[in-house]
Backbone bond lengths (Angstrom), bond angles and torsions (degrees), N, CA, C in turn:
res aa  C-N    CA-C-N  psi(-1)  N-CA   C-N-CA  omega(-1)  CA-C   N-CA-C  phi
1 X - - - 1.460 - - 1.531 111.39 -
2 X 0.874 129.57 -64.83 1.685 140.70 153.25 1.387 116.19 -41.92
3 X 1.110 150.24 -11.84 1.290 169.46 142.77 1.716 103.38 -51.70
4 X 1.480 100.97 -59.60 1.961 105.48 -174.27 1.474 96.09 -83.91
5 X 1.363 139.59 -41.27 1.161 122.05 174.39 1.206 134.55 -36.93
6 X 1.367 114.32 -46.55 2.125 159.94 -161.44 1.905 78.26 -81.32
7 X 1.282 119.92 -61.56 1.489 116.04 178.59 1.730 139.05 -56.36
8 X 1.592 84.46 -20.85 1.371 105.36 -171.00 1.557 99.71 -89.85
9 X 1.093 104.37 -36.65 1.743 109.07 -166.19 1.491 114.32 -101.15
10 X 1.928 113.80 -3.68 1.638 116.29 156.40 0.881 117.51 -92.55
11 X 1.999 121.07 -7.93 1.295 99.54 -163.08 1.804 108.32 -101.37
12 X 1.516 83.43 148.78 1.727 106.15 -172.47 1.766 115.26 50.91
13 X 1.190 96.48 36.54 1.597 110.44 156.14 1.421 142.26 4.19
14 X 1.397 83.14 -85.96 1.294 98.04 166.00 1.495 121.03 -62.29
15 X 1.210 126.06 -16.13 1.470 113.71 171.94 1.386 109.76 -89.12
16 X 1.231 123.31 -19.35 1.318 112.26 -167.00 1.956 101.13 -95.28
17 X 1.093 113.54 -7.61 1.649 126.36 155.82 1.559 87.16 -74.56
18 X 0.696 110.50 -113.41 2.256 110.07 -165.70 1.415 99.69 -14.74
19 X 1.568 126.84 -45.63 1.614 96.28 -161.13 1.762 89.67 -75.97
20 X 1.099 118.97 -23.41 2.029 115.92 -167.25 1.634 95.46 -57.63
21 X 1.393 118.41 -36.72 1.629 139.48 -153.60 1.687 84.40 -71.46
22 X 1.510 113.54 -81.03 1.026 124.62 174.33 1.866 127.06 -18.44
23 X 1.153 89.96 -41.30 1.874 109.43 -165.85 1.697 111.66 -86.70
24 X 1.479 104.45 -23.84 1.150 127.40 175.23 1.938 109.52 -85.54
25 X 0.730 90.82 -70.90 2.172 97.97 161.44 1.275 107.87 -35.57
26 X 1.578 136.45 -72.14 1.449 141.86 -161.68 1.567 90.50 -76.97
27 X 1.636 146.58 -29.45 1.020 131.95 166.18 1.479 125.88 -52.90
28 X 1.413 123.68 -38.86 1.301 171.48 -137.15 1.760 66.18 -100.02
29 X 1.477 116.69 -98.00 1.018 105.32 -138.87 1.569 121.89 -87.23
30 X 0.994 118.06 -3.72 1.853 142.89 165.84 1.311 104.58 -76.70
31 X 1.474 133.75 -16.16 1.600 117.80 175.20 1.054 106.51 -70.47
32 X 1.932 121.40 148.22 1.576 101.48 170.68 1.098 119.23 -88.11
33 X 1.888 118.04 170.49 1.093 99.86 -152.40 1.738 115.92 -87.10
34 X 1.612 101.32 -11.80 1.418 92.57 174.60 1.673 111.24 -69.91
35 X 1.323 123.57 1.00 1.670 103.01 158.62 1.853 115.04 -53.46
36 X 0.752 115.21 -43.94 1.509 128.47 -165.08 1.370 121.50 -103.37
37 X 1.546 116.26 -34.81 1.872 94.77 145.15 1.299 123.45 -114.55
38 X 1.402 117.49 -170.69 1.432 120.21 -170.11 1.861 92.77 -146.87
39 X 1.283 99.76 179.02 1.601 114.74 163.85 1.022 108.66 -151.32
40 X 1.623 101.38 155.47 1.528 126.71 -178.70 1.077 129.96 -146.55
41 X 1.103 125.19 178.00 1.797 112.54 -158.54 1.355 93.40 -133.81
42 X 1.248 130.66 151.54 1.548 154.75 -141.94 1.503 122.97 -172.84
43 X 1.564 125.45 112.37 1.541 111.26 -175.17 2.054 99.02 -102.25
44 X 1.095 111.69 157.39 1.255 104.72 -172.85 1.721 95.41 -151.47
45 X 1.022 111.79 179.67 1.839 110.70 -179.27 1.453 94.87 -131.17
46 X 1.473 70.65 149.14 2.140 92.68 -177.79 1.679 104.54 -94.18
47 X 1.380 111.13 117.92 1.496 101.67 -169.08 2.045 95.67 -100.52
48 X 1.485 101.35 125.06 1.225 117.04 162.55 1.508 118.76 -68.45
49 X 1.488 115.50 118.59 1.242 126.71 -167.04 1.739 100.80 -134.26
50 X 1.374 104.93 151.56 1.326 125.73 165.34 1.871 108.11 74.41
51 X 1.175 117.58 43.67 1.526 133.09 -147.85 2.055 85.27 -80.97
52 X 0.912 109.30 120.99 1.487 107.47 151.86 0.970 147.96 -16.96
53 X 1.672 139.47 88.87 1.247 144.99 -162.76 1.637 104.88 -36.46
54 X 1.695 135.99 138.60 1.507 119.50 160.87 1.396 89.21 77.31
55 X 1.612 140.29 24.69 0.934 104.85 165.79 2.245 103.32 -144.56
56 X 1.008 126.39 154.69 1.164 123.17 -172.28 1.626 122.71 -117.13
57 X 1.075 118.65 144.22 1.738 126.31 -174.62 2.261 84.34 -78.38
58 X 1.110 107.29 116.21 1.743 90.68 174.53 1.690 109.25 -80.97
59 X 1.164 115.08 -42.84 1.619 119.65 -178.57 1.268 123.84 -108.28
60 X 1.381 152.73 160.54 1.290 120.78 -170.81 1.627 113.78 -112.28
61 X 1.266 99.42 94.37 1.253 114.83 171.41 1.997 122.12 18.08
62 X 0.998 125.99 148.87 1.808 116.51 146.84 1.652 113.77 -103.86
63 X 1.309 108.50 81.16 1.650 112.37 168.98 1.413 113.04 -64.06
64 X 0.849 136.63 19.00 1.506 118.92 179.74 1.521 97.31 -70.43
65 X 1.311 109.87 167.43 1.285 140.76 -178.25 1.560 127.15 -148.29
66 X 1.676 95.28 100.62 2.076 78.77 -170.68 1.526 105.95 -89.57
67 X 1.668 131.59 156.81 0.716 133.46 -172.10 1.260 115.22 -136.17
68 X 1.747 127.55 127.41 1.429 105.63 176.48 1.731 89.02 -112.03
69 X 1.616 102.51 155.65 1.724 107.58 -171.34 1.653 87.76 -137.61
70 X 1.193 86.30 171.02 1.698 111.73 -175.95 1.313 101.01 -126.51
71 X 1.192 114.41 147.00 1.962 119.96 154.39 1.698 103.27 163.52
72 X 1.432 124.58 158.11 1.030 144.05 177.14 1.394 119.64 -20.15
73 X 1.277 122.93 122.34 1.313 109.67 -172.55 1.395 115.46 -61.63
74 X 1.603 139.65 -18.59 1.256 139.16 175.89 1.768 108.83 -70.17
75 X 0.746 111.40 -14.92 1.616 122.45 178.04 1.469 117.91 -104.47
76 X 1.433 120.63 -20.03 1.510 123.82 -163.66 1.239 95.41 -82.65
77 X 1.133 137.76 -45.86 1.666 130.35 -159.54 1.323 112.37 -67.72
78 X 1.609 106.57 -31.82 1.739 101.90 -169.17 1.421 97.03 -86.95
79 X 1.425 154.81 -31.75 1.334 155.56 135.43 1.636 114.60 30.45
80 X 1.360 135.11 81.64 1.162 122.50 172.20 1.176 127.24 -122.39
81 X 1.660 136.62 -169.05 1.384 105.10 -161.69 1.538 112.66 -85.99
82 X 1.501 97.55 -10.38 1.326 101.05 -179.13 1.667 124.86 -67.32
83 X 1.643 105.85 -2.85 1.278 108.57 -175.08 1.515 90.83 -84.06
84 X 0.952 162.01 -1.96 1.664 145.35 -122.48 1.728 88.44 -156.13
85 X 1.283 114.31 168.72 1.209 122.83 -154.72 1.880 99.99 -170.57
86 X 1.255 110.14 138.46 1.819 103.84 -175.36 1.911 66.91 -164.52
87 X 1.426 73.19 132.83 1.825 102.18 166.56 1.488 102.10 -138.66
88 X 1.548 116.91 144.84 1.414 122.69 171.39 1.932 105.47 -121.41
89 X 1.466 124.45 117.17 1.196 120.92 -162.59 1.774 98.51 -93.02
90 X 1.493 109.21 133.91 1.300 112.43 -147.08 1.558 101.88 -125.97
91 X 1.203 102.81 18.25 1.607 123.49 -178.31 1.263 114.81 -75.12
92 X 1.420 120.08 -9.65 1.745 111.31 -177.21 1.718 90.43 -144.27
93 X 1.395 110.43 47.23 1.446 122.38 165.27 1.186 106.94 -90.35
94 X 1.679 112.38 164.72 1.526 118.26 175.26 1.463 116.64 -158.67
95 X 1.279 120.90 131.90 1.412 128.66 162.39 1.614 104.21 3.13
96 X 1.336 107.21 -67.05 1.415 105.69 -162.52 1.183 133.27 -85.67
97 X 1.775 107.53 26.40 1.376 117.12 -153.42 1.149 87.01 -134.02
98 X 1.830 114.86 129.18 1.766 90.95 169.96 1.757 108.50 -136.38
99 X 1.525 122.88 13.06 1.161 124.94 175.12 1.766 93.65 -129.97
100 X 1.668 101.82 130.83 1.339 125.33 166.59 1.484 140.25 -129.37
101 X 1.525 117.73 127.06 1.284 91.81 -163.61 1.435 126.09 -120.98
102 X 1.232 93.63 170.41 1.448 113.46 -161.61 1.287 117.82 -87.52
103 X 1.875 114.93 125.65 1.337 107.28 -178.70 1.560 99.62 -112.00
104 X 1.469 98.51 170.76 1.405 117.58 157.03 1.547 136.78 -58.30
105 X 1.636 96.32 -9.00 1.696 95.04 179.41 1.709 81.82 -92.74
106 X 1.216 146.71 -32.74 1.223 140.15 -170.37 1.645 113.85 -61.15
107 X 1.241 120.04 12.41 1.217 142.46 -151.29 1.779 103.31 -119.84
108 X 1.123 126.82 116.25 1.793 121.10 -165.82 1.890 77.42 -125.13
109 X 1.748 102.79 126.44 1.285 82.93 156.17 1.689 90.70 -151.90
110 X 2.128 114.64 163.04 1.336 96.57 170.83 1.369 153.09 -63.92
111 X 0.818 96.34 179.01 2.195 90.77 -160.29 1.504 99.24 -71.76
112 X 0.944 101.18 144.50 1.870 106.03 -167.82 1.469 122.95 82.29
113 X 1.631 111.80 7.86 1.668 119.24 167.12 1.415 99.84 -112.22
114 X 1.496 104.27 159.35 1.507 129.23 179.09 1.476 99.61 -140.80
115 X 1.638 97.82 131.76 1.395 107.43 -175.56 1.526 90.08 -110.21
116 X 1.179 99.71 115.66 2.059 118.54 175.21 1.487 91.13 -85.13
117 X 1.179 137.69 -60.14 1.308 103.66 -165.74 1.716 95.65 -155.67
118 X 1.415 106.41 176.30 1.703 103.99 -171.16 2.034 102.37 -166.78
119 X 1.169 93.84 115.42 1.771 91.13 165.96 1.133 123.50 -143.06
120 X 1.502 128.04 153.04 1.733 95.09 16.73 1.371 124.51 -122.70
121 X 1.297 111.11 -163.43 1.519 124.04 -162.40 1.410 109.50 -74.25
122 X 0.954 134.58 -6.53 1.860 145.41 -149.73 1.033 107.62 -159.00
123 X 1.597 130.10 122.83 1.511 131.65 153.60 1.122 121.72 -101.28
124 X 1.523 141.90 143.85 1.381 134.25 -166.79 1.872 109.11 -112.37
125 X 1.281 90.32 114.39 1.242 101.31 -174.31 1.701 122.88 -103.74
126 X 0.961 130.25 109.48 1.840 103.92 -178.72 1.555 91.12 -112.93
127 X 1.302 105.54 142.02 1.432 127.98 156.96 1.600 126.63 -104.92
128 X 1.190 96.82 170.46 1.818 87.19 -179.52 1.604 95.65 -155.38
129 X 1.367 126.47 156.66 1.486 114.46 149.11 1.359 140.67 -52.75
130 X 1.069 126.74 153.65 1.226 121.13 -179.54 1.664 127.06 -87.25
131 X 0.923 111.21 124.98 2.023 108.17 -175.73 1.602 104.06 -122.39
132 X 1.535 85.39 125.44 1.576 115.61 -168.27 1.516 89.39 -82.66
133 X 1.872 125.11 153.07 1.489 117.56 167.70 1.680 95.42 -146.08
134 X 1.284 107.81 170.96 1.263 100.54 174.94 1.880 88.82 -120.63
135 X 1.345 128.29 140.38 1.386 125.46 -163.28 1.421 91.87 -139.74
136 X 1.706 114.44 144.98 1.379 139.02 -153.18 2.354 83.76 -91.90
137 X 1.391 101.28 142.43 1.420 99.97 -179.20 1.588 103.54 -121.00
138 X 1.774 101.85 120.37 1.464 89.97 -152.87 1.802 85.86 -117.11
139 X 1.116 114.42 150.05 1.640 131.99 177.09 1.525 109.54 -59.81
140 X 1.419 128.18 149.74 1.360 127.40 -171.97 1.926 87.52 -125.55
141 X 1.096 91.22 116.51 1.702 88.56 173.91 1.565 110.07 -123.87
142 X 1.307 103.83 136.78 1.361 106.10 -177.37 1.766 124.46 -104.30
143 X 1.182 125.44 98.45 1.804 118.53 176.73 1.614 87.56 97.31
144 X 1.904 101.80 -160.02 1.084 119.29 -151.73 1.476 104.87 -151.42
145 X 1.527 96.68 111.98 2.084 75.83 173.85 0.841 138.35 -39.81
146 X 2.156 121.90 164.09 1.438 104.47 -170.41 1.736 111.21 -79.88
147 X 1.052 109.42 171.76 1.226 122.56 177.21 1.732 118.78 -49.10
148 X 1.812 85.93 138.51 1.657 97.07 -153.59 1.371 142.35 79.74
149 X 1.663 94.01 11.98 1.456 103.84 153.94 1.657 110.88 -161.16
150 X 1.300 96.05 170.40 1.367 91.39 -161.83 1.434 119.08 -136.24
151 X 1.640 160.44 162.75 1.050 149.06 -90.51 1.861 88.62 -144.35
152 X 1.165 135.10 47.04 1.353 118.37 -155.45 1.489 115.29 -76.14
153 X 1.412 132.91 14.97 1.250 139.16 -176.01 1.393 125.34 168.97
154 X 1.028 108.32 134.76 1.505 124.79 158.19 1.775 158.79 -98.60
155 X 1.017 111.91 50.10 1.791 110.97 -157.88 1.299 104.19 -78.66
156 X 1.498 111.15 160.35 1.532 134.44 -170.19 1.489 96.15 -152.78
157 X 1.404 102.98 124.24 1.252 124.37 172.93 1.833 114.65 -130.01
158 X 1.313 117.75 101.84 2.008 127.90 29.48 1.455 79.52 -91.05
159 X 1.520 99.96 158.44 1.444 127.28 165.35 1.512 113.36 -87.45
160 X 1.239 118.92 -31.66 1.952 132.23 162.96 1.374 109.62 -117.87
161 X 1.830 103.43 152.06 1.478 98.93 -161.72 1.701 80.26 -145.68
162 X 1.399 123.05 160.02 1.362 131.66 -177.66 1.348 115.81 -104.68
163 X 1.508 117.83 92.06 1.360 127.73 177.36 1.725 124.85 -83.46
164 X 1.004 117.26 134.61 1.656 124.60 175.92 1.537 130.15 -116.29
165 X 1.335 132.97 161.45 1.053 109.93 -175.63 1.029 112.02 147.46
166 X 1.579 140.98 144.24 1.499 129.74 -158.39 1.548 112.55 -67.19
167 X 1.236 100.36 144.07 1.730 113.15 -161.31 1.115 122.94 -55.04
168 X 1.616 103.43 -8.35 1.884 89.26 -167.94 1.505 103.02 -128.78
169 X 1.782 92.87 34.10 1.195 117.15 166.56 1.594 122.70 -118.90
170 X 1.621 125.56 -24.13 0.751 136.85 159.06 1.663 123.92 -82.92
171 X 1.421 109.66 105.74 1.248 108.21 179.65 1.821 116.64 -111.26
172 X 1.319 106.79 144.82 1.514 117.80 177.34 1.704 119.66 -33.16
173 X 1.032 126.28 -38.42 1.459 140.65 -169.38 1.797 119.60 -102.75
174 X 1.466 86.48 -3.99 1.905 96.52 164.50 1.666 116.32 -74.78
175 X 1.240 95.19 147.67 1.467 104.12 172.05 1.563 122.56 -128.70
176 X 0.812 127.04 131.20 1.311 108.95 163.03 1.949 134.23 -101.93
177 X 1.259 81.58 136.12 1.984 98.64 -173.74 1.027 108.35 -67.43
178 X 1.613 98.52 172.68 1.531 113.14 165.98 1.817 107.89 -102.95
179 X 1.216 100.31 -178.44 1.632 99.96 169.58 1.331 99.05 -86.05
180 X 1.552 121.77 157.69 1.561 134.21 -169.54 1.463 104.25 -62.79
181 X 1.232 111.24 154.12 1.873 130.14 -165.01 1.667 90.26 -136.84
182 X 1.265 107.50 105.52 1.681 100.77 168.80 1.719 99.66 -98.42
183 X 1.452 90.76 117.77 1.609 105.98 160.45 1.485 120.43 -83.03
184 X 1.257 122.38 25.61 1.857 97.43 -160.84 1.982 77.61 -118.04
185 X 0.925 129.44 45.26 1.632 127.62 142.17 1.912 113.66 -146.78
186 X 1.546 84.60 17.44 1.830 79.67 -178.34 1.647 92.76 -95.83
187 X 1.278 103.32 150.94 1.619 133.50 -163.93 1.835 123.08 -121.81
188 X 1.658 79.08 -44.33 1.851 109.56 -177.43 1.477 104.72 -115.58
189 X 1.432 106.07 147.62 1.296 103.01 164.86 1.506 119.65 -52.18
190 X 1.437 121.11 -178.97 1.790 110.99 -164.16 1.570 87.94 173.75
191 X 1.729 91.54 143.97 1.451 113.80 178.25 1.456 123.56 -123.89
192 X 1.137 121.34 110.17 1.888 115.42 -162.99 0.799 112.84 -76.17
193 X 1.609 140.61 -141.20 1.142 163.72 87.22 1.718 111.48 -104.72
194 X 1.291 98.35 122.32 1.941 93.72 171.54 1.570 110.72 -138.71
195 X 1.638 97.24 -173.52 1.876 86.69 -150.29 1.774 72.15 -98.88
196 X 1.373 108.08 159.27 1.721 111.95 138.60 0.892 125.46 -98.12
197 X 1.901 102.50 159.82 1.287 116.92 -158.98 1.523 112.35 -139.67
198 X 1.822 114.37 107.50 1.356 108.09 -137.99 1.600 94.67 -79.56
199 X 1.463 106.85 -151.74 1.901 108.98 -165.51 1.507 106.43 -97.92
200 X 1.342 103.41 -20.84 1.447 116.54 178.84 1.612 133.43 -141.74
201 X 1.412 141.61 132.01 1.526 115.66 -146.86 1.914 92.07 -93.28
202 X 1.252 119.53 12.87 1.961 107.71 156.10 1.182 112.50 -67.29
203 X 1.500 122.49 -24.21 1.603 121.99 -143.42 1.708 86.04 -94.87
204 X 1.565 106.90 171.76 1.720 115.25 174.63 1.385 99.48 -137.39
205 X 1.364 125.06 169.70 1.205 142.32 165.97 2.001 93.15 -82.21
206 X 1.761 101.97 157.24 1.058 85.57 164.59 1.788 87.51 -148.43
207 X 1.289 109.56 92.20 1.344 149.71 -165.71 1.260 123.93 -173.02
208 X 1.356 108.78 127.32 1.405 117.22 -173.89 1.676 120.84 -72.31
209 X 1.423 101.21 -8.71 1.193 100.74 -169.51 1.834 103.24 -133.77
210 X 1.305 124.52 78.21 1.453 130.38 -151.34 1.686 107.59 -75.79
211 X 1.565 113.57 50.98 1.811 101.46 -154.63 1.813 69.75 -149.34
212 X 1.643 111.49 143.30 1.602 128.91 155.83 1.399 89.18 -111.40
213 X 2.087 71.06 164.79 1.935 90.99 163.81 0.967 114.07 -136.83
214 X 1.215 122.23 120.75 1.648 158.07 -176.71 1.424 109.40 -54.60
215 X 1.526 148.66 131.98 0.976 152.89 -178.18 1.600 101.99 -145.61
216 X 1.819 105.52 100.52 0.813 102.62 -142.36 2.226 87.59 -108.39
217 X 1.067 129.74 105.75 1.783 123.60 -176.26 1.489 108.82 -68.50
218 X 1.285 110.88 119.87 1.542 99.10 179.61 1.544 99.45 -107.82
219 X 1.241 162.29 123.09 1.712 154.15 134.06 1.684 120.32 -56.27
220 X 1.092 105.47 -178.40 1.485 113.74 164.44 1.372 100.84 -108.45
221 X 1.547 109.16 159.28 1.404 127.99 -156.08 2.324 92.70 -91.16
222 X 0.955 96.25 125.88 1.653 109.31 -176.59 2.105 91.68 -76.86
223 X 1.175 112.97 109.58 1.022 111.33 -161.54 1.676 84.21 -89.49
224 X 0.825 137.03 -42.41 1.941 134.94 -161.76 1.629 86.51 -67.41
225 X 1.455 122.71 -30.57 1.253 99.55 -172.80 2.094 110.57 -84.54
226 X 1.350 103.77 -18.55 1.311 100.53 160.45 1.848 133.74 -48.20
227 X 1.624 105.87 127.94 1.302 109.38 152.10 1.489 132.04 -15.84
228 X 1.219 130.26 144.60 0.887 154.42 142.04 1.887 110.86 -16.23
229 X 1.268 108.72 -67.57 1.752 130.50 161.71 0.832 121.67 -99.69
230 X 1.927 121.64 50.61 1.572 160.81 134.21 1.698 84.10 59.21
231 X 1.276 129.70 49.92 1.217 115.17 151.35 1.784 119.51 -69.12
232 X 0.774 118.82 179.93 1.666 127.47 -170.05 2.023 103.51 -99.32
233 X 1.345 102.43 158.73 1.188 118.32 -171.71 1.480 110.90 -68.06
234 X 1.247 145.03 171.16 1.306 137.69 154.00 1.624 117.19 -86.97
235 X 1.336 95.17 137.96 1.447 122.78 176.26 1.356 116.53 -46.11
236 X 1.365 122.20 123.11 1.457 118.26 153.33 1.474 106.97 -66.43
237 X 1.125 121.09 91.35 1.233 131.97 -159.84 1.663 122.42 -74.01
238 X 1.323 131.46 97.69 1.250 109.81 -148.05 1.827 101.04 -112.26
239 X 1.179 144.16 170.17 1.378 143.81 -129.53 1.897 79.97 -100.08
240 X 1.622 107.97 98.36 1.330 90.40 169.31 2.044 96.64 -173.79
241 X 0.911 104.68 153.43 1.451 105.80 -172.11 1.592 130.99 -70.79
242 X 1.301 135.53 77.15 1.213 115.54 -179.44 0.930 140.26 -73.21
243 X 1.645 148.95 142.69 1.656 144.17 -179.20 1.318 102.26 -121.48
244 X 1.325 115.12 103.05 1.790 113.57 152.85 1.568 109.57 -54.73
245 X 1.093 114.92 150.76 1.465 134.31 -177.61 1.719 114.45 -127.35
């Protein structure tokens, strides 16, 4: 019995491997195909590149980009936006242009995805020129020393700093600060370092090193020169901002 079985199942072999081969191929290719892929939808940002020398983004754009993609369901799940890539080349942009559009070759995605569709078609861009300024850098001081001495000076070094930034953002009468300096426990004179902090967040420093240093004179309070109702002396008052607290 096992003898005819062993006969039944060697004989002509090899065809019955080719027809299994066969049955497996036409399976392969008769499944449909939505068994095996799927789609999904994905938002990703369009990064503006190659922007015009002298020239400025004024508002900040909405790059998003939604995307629906196709590909194998063994591959679709791990799919994130970080695999995908959209650049818009911004090299033959202009002031006077403010909707651009977006193609599908601008579209990077991995090998074995299909991007069916993506919106939208137009990104809104405004530009402006750029206006260079030179802006006065004024000290942020906070309170008042304690009693019996008094505030006799202030220096900031640089005292002007070179700001940039689309033009109808940079205006003549801006300044830029320092970060706050509380004087009401300084005793001794004292020298900071603080960051600046321009008038508006379009504008940039255009310095490599975006930090002054404060030189701050402290004295003792000249009591004979005090009031009657021990108010304090007047300030050699030097070009810099004070805030009582």
């Amino acid at each position: 019995m096992k003898a005819m079985i062993k006969e039944i199942v060697v004989r002509n072999w090899q065809l019955k491997v080719l027809a299994l081969f066969l049955a497996l191929v036409l399976w392969i290719i008769l499944i449909p195909e939505e068994k095996t892929f799927a789609e999904k939808n994905l938002t990703i940002n369009l990064e503006l590149v190659n922007i015009p020398p002298e020239v400025e983004v004024l508002d900040p754009p909405d790059t998003s980009l939604n995307l629906k993609i196709r590909a194998r369901k063994r591959l679709i799940n791990d799919l994130r936006p970080e695999n995908f890539s959209a650049r818009l080349d911004m090299s033959r942009a202009s002031i006077y242009q403010q909707e651009y559009l977006i193609e599908a070759s601008m579209i990077k995605a991995p090998a074995g995805v299909e991007i069916v569709s993506f919106s939208p078609a137009y990104v809104h861009v405004k530009l402006e020129r750029t206006k260079k300024l030179e802006m006065e850098v004024v000290p942020t001081i906070i309170g008042r020393p304690p009693d019996g001495y008094q505030l006799a000076k202030v220096e900031v070094n640089p005292n002007r700093v070179m700001v940039a930034g689309p033009e109808s953002k940079v205006r003549a009468r801006d300044k830029v600060i320092t970060s706050p300096i509380d004087a009401s426990t300084l005793t001794t004179s004292t020298v900071l370092d603080v960051d600046l902090i321009l008038p508006r967040p379009e504008l940039r420093l255009l310095t490599p090193y975006p930090r002054a240093r404060v030189t701050i004179i402290i004295e003792k309070a000249d009591s004979r020169a005090s009031g009657a109702n021990g108010s304090r002396t007047a300030v050699r008052r030097s070009n810099f901002a004070q805030l009582d607290l």
